[in-house]
Every structure is written in C-alpha cells, then in structure tokens.
N, C-alpha and C positions, 0 to 999 in steps of 0.2 A: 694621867698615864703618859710614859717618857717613852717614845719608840727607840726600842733596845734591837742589836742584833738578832736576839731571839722573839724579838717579834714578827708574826707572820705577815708576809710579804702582802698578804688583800687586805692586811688588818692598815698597813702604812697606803695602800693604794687607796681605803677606802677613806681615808683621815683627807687625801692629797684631792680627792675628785669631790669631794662633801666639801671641802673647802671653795675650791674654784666653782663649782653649780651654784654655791649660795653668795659667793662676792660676785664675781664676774656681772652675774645679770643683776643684781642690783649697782654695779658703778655704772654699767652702760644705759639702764634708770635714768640714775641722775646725769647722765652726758659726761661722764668722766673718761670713760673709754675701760675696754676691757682690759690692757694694760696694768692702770690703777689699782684694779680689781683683783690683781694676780698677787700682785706685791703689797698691796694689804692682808692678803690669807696667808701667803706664806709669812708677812709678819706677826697674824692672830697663832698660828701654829709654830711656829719656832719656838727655837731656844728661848728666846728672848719676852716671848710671848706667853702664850698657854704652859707651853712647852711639851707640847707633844711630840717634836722630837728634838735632838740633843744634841746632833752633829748636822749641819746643813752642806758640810763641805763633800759630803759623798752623794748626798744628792745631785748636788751641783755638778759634779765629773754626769752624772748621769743623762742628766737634764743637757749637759752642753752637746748634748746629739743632737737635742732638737737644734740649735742653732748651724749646725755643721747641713742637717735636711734641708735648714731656708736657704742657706746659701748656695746648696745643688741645687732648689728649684729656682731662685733666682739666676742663675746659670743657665736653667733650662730655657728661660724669658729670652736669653741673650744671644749671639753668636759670636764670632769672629770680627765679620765685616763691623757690625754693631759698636762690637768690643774695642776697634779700631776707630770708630768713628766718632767715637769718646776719651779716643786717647790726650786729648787737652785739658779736658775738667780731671778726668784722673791724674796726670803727673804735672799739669802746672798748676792748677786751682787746688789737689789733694793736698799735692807736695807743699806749696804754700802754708797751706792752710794750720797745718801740723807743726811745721817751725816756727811760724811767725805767731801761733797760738801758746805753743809750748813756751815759748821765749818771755812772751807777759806775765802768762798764769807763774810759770818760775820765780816773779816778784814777789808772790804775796807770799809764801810763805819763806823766802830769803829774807824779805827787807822787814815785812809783820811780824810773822812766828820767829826767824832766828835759826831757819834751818841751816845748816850747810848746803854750800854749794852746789853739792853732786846731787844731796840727798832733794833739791827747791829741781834741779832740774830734769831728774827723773818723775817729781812727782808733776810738773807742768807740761811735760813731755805724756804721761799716762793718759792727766785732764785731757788733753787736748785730742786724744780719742774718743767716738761718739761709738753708742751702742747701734749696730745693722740689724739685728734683730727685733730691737723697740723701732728704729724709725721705721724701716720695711714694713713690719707690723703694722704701724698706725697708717703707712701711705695704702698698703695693702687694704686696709679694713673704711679706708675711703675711698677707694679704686682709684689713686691720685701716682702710681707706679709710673704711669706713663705720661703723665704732667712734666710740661718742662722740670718742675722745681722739685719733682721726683726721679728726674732723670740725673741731675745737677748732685741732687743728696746722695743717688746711690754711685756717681762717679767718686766723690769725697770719702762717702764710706767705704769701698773697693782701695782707695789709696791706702789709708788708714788700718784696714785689714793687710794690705803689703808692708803698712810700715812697722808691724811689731816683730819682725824680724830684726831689721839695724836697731832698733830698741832696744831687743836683749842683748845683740853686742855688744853696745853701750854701755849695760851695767852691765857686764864683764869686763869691759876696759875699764871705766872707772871702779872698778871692786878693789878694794887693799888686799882680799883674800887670795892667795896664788892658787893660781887655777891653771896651771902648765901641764896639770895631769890630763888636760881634753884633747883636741883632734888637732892638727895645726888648723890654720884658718885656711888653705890653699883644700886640702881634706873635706871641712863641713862644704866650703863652699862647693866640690867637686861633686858630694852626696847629695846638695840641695839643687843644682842645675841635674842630678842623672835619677832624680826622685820627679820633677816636674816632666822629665823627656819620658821618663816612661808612663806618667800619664797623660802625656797628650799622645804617643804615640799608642797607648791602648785605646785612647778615647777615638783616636783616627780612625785604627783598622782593626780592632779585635769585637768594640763593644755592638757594633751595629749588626755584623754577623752572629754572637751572641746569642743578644736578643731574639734575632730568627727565626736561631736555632728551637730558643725555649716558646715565643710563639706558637710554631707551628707543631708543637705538642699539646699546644692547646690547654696547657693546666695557669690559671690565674693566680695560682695564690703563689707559683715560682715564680714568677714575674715580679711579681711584689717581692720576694725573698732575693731575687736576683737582684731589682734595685737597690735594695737595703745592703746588700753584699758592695757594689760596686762603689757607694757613697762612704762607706766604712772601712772598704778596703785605701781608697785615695786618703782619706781622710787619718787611717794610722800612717800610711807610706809616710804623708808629709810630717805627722807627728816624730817617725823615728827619726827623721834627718834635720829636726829641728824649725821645722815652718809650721806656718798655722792650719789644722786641719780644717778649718773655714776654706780655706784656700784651695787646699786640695780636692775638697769637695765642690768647690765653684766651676774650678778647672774643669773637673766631669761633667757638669752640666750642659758648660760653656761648649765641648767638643760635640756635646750631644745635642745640643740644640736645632742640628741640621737633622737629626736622624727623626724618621718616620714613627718612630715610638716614644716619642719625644711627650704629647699629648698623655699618655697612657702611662709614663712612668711619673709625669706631674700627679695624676688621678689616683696612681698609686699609692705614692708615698706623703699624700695631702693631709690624711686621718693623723699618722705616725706626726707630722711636720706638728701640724697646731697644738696636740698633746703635749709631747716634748717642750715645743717653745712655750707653751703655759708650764709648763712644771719648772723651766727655767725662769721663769721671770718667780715662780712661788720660790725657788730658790735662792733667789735674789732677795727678795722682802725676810727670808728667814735671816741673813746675817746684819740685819740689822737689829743695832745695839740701842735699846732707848736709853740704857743708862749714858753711854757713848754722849748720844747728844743733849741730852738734862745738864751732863755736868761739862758739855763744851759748848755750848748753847752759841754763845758770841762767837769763838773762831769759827764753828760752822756755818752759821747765817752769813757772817762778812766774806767766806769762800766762796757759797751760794752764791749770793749776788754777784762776788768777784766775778768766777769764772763763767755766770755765766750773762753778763754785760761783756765778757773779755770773746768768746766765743761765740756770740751771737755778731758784736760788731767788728769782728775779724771775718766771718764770713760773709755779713753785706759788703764790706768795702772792698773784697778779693774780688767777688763778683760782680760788682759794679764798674772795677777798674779793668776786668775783662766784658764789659759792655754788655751785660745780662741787665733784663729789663728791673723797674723795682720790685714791682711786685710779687717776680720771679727772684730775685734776691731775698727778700725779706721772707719770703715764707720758705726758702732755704735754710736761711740763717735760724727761723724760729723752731726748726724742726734740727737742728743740732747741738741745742746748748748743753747736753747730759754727759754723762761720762759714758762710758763704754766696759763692755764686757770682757775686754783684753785686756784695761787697765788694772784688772783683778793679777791679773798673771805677770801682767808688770811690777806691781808693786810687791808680789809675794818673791816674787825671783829678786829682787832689788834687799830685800829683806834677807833673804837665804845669803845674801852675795855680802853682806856685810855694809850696803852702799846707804840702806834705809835702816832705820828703829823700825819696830812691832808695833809702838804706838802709833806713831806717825803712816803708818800701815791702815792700824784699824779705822783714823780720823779719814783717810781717803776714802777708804772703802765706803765708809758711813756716808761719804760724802757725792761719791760717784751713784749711790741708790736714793740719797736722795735728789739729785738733778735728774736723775731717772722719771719717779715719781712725778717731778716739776713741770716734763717736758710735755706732757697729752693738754696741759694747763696753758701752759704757753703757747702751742702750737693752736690751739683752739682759738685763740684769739687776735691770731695772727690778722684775720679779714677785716678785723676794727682798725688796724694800722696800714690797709692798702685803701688807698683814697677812691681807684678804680671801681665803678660801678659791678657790685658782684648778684651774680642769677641767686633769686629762692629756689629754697631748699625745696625738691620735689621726689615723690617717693615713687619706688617703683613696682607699678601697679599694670600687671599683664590680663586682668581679667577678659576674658571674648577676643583673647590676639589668636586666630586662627586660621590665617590668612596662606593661600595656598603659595603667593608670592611674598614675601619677608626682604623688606625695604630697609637697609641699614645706611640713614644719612638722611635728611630731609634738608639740605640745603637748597640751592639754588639748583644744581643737577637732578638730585632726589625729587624736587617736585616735577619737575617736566618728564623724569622716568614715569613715577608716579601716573600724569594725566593720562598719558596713551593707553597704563592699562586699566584704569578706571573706565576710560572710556568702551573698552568692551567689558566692562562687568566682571572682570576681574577681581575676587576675592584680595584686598592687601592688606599685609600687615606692616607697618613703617615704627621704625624706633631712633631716638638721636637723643645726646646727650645736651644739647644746649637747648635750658627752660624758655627762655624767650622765645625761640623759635617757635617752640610745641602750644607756646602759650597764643603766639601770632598767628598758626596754622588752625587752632580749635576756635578763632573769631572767625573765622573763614568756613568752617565747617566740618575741617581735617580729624580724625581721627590719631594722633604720634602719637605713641609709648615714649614716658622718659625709660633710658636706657644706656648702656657704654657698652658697643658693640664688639667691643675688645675682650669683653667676660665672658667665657666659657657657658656661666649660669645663668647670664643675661639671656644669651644666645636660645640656648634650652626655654628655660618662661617664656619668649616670644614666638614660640613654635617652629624652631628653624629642625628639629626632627621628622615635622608633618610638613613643611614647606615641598615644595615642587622646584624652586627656584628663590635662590637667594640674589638678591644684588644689593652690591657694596657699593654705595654711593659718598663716600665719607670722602674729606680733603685731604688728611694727611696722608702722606705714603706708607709710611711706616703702621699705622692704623689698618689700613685698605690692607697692608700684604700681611696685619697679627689675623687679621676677621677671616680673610682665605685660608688661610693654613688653617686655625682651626674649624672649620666647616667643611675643606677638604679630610680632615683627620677625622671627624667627629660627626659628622652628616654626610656620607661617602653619595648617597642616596640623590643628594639635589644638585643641582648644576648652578653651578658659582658665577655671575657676571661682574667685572670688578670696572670701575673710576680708575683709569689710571693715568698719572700726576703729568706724566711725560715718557718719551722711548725707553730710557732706561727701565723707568718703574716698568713699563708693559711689557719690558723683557722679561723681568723678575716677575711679574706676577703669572706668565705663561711659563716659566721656569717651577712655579710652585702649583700646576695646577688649575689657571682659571680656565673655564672652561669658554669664555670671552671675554674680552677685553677691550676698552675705548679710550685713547688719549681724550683728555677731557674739553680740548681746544682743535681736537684735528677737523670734524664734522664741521662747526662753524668759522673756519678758516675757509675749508672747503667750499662752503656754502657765499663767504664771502669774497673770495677769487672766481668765481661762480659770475656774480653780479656784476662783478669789475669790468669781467672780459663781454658780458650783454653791453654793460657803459661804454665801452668801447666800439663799438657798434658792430662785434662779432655775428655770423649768423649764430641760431640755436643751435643747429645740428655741429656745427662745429665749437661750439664750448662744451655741447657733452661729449664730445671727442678727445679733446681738453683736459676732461674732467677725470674718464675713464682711463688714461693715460698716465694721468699723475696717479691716481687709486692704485693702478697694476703695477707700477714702478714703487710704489711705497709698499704694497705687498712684496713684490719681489726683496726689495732690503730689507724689511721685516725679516724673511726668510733665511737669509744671508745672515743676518745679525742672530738669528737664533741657533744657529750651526756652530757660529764660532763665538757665540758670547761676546760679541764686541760691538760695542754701539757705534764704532767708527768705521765699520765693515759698511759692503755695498755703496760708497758714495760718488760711485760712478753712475749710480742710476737716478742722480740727483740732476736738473739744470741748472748750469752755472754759468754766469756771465763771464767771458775773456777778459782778465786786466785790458784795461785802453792802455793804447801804445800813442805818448807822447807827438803832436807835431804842432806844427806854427798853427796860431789863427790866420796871417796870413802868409798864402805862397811868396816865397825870395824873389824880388823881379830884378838880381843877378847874379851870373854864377859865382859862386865861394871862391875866396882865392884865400890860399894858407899864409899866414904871417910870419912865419918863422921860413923865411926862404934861406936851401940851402948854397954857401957861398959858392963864385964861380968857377968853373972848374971839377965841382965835385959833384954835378948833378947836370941834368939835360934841362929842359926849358920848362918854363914855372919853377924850378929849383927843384923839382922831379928826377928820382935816378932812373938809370933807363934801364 
C-alpha cells in the first residue's frame, strides 16, 4: 500500500508510530542509539523501501517543526549573559571550523569526481554543516548537554545554523541564472536586521506579560497553544525574510530563558519536541536511495571516509589550537563528522540556481544521511580513544530515596553538610553524579544515588517534591544556579540552600531565589584568621570583636552589592592598607644643598630667589 493524498491522515500516523515503537526500542537493544532507529524505519517505509509512501519531501516540511521546537527549547537552557559567554567557540572556533572544513571537503569532489568549481565548493561548503538536532539529541539522551564538549558542539552548531544564511548568498552570486528580479541586497538585508529586532524586542517586553496574562486564566492547554504560537510565529517571521527558522526559534527561547515560565513552556512543548524530531529524522532515512548507493558504491564510501577523517580532524586541531583539553576535543570532534539538515536546503537551492546538477544533488544528499547514520557509531567509541581513566557505567536507581532533606553534590562540602545533619537523625537523601565518589562513599557506609542534579527527572525520582529542604552542594557555578532555578520553579514548597563558588555567584544565586547562601571558602577563612589573631597573642574576647566586625561589614557590602548589582560596590567597608610612602633607610646627617645653583645676581644666597 503507497500512501496517497487520499489516504487517511491515522491511516499515515499509524504506518509512522508502528514504525518508530518497533525500530526505536529495538536499536537502543542493541546500543545503537534511538537515532539509528529512526532512520532505519523511515528507510523500511519509504519510497525506496516498502513503499508505503511515495513522497518523503512533504513529510519533511513537516517533521522540520520538530527541529525549529529543539532549537526554542535549547534556547530555553540558555540566556543572554550564557550566550555571551560563549561568544568565542561560536564566531572563532564556529567560524573556523566551516571555512577551513569547507575549503578541504571542496577537493574531493574537484580534484576525484571532476566537478566544477562553484558546484566542489558549494558542495564542501554544505559537508561542512553538522546536523543540531542528531547531535543535541544524542548529547540530550546522555545528559552530556552541559559537558564541556557539549557545551563546545553546541557553540559550533549555533555558528553553523548562523552560517546558512551567507550560504545562500553565495549560491546566488555564483548562480549563471539572472536573478535581478529579487530585493536589492541593502532591502533583504534591512528585512533580516528588522525581523530579528522584532523578536527580540517581543521576546523583551510583550511575551512575559503574555504568558501572565494566560496563566492567571488558569486553562493549561492555552498555554501549550500559546507556546506552539510564539515558536511558529518566530519561526515563519524569519522564514519570510529569508533566515533560518531554527533561528528564529532559538532567538525565542534564548529572550525567554529569564522568564518565570521558562520551566513550564519546556514541559510543555517536550511531548510536541521528541515526536516531531523523531518523525524528522524517519524523514530522513525515507530519502534514501539504495539504488543511489549500489550503483555508486565506491564514490560514496571514499566521500565517507573523506569527509568524515576531513571534519573530525579539523575540529580536534581548531580546538586544541584554542587550548581545549584532549579529551574534550576529541569527543567534540567525534560527535560532528555528519552532514546536517541545512545541507538539504543547500544543495536543493544550489540545484534550482543552476550552480549544482540533480545528480550531484541526490549523491550528497545520500551522502549527508548516510554520515548521519555513522555518527551514534563513532561517537560511541569515542572513550576507547581518550587515554584518561573514565568512571563505570552506573545506572539510576532511586529506590527508598525519601529523605526529608535532599543533598545534591557529595563532594568534599557535601559530606560535612551531610554529618551535622546525620548527626541529629535526620532523614537524607544525597545524589551526585561522579561513580567513584558514590562508589568510595558506599565502603564507608554512605548511602548516594547516582544521579545529574541538572535533570528536572532526576530531581523528581530523588524526592526533591517530598523534601522539606534542598541543598545544592555541587562545584560548578553554572550547575548550582541550573539546580536552583529549577527547584525554585518546580518545588516552590522547599527551601533551597546553595554552595556558592564566590561573590559574584552569591549575588546571582540570591538574585534567583536561594533562600541561603555560603561562599564556599568565606567560613574557613574566617575560622582561619580566627587562629592567626589567638597566634598572635590576642586576648579572646577581643578576636571575637574582630571577628563580629568583619561578619557585619561583609554583611553590610553584601547588602550594598545586592541593591545596585555590582560586586565592586561597598568597598569602603573593606580594610585596606595605605601605600607606604617611600623614605631613606637611613636619616641625611646633612642638609641638602641643590646643584644647579642659580648664577650671581639673579637669586639671593644658596642661589635662592627672594
């Protein structure tokens, strides 16, 4: 049976979900990853395959919603400041990565195949896009998002989603076809700077009010309709003005990532997200052609490997020459060798423009799904090629976590929280994501959960909705202020204690909510200027004089600092030593006389004027 237009719309939904329930969990069976699994069903159902249906390319406009949803909820992960703080891997390490990628892969089919020119460097230019939606996916589906070397992939992929913009100018510059009849270039560019101002200046001030508004109505399922509107509506703006609605869908996130409903539009549009980006990736596996590669067998395999030895060792060496560790390079690099999703719309526009052949079209395309396919393969084996000692695999198991206090971090802080309330019999529950630790704690007697207290779902299984009191004991900063926010959003009920790294952080985490907070070095500083001034041979009552002094002055500039958001505020309540003011070791035993005496006549005595 061929799904025709007049075929009923459950009769095609039910072909597309009977595919994905019976691949899906049997690849992730055999450790393929659910990925593999998607793009094998949509290649068992395709054209090409059963053929149960006949056109994959209307699917595809379909499906590419889902990818437009990951990139709002990846948005939703991120902010401004974040976005900012990344601005190196995205436009040096991105930027890089795309020319100096493009520039290789453009050989093999110039100098091997015999292409032309324009048509070798559009098609090296495409290659050198990687799919955001496969790799997010797979770092997603290992909880590895917020790993260095997930942080690194998704600054590259953010470039690379910016970059197919000058892309399609490119094949219109290089196109033979006259194309005089479009906008001038002064015109698009004017549409695509006042299509991006209007969403970020909706995402500012309209959409937080919004939301609110529909909140405090109280109906759930406008909410969800709401977010699906605001995602879709960014998402055509930038489409009509010629950007990628990836983009303008990130954009959304990205303004909304401050807002308070931030939590609840991720939860919302999570079901809609995974659907979709599985129906995309089954639309992927349907355009491929087996006859395609049977009868090009050899120039695909040798592209394979080409591009992707050429795009794995372009991005270890970008990242190593920006002084990124190996480890963290190399499983960067292994999680990007694929083609990407935009390279479709690259090379179909390149095609329309007169710049590419159709055939040379289809070879790519076959080619970009299958590096697709490759990449959960490669990536997977990435840990056999880091020399560094890596933790066993441990699975997470919350059975009897019901602890009234919910301990997120067991480090060196984590356990000393830990004693005090053990020691009055306090109910705890502790969860941390490094095996060794939990492995060293359970010889001891400890009870940790493995766990990544960054997950929403972690958070939930370890009973942080029955808890009484959470505390965030974890090292990184950025970690400590994801775990507050959502347990300020999502557990309003418990009172949040946070580890925090230094001032700054302890501004921001009292900026988002903690309900207390402790520099993680101020108390034993304390304690150790404390002893110094006893060494000294201070009385006691006058070192705890000492002691209460500096406490109320570090309050008072806390206080200061939290008015005006500025860590360099109050430091007049600080002590500080006067510069020394230069003089002799020893006193002059005579008075100065000046050398330059002025001649006689023109001055009184000593050559002094009177």
């Amino acid at each position: 049976m061929s799904a025709s237009p007049e075929t009923p719309v459950y009769v095609e939904a039910l072909i597309f979900l009977g595919a994905a329930v019976v691949a899906v969990p049997l690849f992730r069976k055999l450790r393929l990853g659910s990925i593999l699994g998607y793009l094998a069903a949509g290649l068992v159902i395709g054209p090409f395959g059963l053929g149960l249906f006949s056109d994959s390319t209307s699917v595809m406009h379909v499906a590419e919603l889902g990818v437009v949803l990951f990139l709002f909820i990846i948005g939703l992960e991120l902010n401004l400041s974040r976005l900012w703080a990344m601005r190196r891997d995205i436009f040096v390490l991105g930027t890089a990565q795309v020319v100096v990628t493009g520039l290789l892969a453009m050989v093999y089919p110039l100098l091997v195949v015999g292409r032309p020119w324009q048509a070798s460097l559009i098609a090296g230019l495409g290659l050198a896009l990687s799919s955001t939606a496969l790799v997010m996916q797979m770092l997603g589906e290992r909880g590895e998002v917020q790993h260095p070397h997930g942080q690194k992939a998704f600054a590259i992929l953010l470039l690379q989603d910016l970059a197919i913009v000058p892309l399609l100018a490119l094949v219109a510059l290089l196109s033979p076809v006259d194309s005089t009849g479009g906008d001038p270039l002064w015109l698009s560019a004017a549409k695509m700077l006042g299509a991006v101002a209007v969403v970020v200046l909706t995402g500012r001030y309209l959409l937080s009010p919004f939301f609110r508004v529909l909140a405090n109505a109280g109906a759930h399922e406008v909410m969800t309709a709401a977010a699906l509107l605001v995602v879709i509506a960014a998402a055509t703006l930038m489409t009509y003005v010629g950007l990628s609605s990836a983009l303008g869908a990130f954009l959304a996130g990205v303004l909304l990532a401050e807002s308070s409903y931030r939590h609840e539009l991720e939860a919302d549009l999570e079901p809609f997200r995974g659907l979709l980006l599985g129906l995309f990736f089954i639309s992927v596996g349907m355009t491929v052609d087996v006859r395609v590669i049977v009868d090009h067998w050899r120039l695909l395999l040798g592209a394979l490997v080409t591009i992707t030895v050429i795009k794995t060792s372009v991005v270890y060496g970008l990242m190593r020459l920006l002084r990124n560790p190996h480890d963290v390079s190399l499983r960067t690099a292994l999680l990007l060798p694929q083609g990407g999703e935009f390279g479709f719309v690259l090379f179909s526009t390149a095609v329309a423009a007169g710049v590419m052949q159709q055939e040379q079209a289809t070879l790519l395309v076959v080619l970009v799904t299958m590096t697709m396919a490759l990449t959960p393969l490669i990536a997977a084996v990435a840990p056999r090629f880091i020399r560094t000692r890596t933790a066993p695999e441990r699975k997470e198991d919350f059975a009897g976590a019901r602890g009234s206090v919910l301990i997120v971090g067991f480090g060196r802080f984590g356990q000393i929280v830990s004693q005090l309330l053990l020691a009055e019999g306090v109910d705890v529950t502790t969860i941390d994501i490094d095996v060794e630790m939990i492995e060293a704690a359970e010889r001891f007697g400890f009870k940790v959960y493995y766990g990544d207290g960054t997950r929403l779902d972690v958070l939930r299984a370890a009973g942080a909705e029955r808890a009484r009191l959470i505390c965030v004991c974890v090292e990184r900063k950025d970690a400590a202020t994801r775990i507050l926010e959502l347990c300020r959003t999502t557990f309003p009920l418990a009172e949040v204690y946070v580890r925090a790294y230094d001032r700054g952080h302890a501004l921001e985490l009292m900026e988002h909510g903690a309900h207390f907070q402790l520099r993680e070095t101020f108390e034993s500083a304390i304690a150790f200027g404390r002893a110094a001034l006893v060494g000294m041979g201070l009385p006691p009552e006058r070192v705890a004089e000492v002691e209460e002094d500096i406490r109320q002055r570090d309050r008072d500039r806390f206080a200061i600092q939290q008015q005006g958001r500025d860590v360099q505020a109050g430091n007049d309540k600080l002590y500080t030593r006067p510069a020394p003011r230069p003089e002799p070791f020893i006193p002059p035993q005579r008075q100065a006389v000046s050398l330059n005496l002025a001649p006689t006549g023109e001055g009184g005595k000593d050559g002094k004027k009177e």
